[in-house]
C-alpha positions as CSV (number, residue, x, y, z in Angstrom):
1,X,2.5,6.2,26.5
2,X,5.3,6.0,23.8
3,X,2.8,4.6,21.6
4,X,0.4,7.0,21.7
5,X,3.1,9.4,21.0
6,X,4.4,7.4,17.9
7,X,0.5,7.2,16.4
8,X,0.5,11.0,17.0
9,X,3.0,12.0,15.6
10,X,2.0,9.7,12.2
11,X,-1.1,11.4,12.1
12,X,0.3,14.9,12.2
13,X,2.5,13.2,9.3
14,X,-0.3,12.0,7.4
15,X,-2.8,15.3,7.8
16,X,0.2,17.0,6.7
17,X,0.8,15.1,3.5
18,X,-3.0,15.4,2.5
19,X,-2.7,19.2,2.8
20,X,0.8,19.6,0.7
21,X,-0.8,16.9,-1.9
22,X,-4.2,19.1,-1.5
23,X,-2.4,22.5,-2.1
24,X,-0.1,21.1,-4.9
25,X,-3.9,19.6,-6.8
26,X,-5.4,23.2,-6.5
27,X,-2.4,25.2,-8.4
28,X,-4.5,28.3,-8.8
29,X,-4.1,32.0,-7.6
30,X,-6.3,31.2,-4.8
31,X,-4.4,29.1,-2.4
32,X,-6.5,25.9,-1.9
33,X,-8.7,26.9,-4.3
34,X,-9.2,25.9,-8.8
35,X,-10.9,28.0,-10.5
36,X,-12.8,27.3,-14.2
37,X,-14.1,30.0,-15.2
38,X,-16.6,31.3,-12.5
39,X,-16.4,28.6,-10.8
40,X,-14.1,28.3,-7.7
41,X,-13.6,25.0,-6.1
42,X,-11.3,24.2,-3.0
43,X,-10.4,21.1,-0.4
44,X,-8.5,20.8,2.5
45,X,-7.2,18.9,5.1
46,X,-7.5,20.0,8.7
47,X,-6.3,18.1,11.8
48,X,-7.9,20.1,15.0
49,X,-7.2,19.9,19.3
50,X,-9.9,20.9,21.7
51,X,-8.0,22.0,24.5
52,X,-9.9,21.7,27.7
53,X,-13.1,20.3,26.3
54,X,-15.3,20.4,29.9
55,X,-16.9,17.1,30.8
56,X,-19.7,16.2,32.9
57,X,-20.6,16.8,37.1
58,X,-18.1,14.4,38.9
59,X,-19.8,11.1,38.7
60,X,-17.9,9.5,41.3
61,X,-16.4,10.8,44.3
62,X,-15.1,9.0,48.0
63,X,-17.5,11.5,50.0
64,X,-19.7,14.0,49.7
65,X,-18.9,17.0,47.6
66,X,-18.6,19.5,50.2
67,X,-16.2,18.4,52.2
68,X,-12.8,19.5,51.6
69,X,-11.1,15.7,51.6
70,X,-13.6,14.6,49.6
71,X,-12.0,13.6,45.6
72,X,-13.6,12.9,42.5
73,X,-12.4,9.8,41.0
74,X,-14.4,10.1,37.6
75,X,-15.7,13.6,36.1
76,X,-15.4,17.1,36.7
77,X,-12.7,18.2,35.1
78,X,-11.1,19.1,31.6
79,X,-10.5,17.1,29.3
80,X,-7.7,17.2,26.5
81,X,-8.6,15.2,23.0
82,X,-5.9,14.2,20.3
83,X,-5.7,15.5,17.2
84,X,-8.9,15.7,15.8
85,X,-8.6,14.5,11.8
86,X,-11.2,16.9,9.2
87,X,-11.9,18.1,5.9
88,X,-12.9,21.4,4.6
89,X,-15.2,21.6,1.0
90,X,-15.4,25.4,-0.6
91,X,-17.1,26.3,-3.5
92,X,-18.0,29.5,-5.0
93,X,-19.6,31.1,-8.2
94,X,-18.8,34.1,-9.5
95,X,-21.9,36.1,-10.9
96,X,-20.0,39.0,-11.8
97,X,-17.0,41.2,-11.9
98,X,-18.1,42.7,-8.1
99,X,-21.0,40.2,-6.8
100,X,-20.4,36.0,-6.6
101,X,-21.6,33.3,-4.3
102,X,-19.7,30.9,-2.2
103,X,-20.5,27.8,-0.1
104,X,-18.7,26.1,2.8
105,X,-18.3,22.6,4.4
106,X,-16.7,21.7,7.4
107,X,-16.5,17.9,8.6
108,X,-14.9,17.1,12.0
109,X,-16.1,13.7,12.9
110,X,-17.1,13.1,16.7
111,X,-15.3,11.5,18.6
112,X,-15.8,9.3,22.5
113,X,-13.5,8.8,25.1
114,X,-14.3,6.3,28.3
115,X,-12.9,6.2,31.8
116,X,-13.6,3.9,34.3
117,X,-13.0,3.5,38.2
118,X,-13.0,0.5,40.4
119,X,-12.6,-0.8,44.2
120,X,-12.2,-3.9,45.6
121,X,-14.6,-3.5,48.3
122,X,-11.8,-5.1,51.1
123,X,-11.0,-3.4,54.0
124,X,-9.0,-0.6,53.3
125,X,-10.2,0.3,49.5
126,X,-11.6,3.2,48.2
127,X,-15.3,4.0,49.0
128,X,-17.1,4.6,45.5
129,X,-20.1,7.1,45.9
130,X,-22.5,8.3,43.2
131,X,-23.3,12.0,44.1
132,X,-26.8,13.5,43.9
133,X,-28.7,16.6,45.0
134,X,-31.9,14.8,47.4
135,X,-34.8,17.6,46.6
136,X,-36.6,16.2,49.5
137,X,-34.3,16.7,52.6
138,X,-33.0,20.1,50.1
139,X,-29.1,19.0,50.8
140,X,-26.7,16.7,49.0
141,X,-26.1,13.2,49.3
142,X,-24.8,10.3,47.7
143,X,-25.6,6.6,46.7
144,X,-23.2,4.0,47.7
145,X,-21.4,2.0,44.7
146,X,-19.0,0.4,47.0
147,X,-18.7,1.0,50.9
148,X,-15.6,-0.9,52.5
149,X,-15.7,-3.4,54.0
150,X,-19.1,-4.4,53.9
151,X,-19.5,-4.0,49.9
């Protein structure tokens, strides 16, 4: 956990020195931005969170889904990513004093995340179901991964 903290923390460092070091390159009146003549060119760093980035139906569960003491081991829920590392390209031309034309490029490169979930099978461990909708019988029900004791 204090690890994860620590690289954090030195990537909020880093993005930050890439932005300064970006905004001390451009020195123009446009912050971020150079100009040469009408031409306008700009770069800069971004570092990004998606808060509560949804992920997929629960996956796993220990029962059905509707009952009430039923959990879901893997799925369903929010999910918060780290800092999210990106660049930002601008360019724009001016073609006169009132009209000009500008272009835009944002780069956030995707990222994956994995979870996993696991029972022993033994008396006493977790039952591991894989939930599904059965069109046929028109109600819900579930596929055994691992049903204590027997598997």
């Amino acid at each position: 956990m204090r690890t994860s903290l620590v690289r954090n923390l030195m990537a909020i460092a880093l993005a930050s020195l890439m932005l300064v070091g970006g905004v001390a390159w451009a020195q123009a009146p446009a912050s971020g931005s150079a100009t040469t003549g009408p031409f306008t060119l700009g770069a800069e760093a971004l570092v990004w969170w998606f808060k509560s980035s949804p992920t997929t139906v629960p996956i796993i569960t220990d029962g059905l889904l509707g009952d009430p003491s039923t959990k879901v081991l893997l799925g369903g829920g929010d999910l918060n990513t780290n800092p999210n590392p990106g660049f930002r390209l601008s360019s724009g031309y001016a073609l006169n004093d009132r009209w000009g034309l500008e272009s835009n490029f944002l780069y956030i490169p995707s990222r994956s995340t994995s979870r996993s979930v696991s029972s022993s099978g033994q008396l006493g461990s977790t039952d591991l179901l894989l939930p599904f909708f059965d069109g046929i019988q028109n109600q819900e029900n579930a596929t055994e991964i691992s049903f204590a004791p027997v598997y």
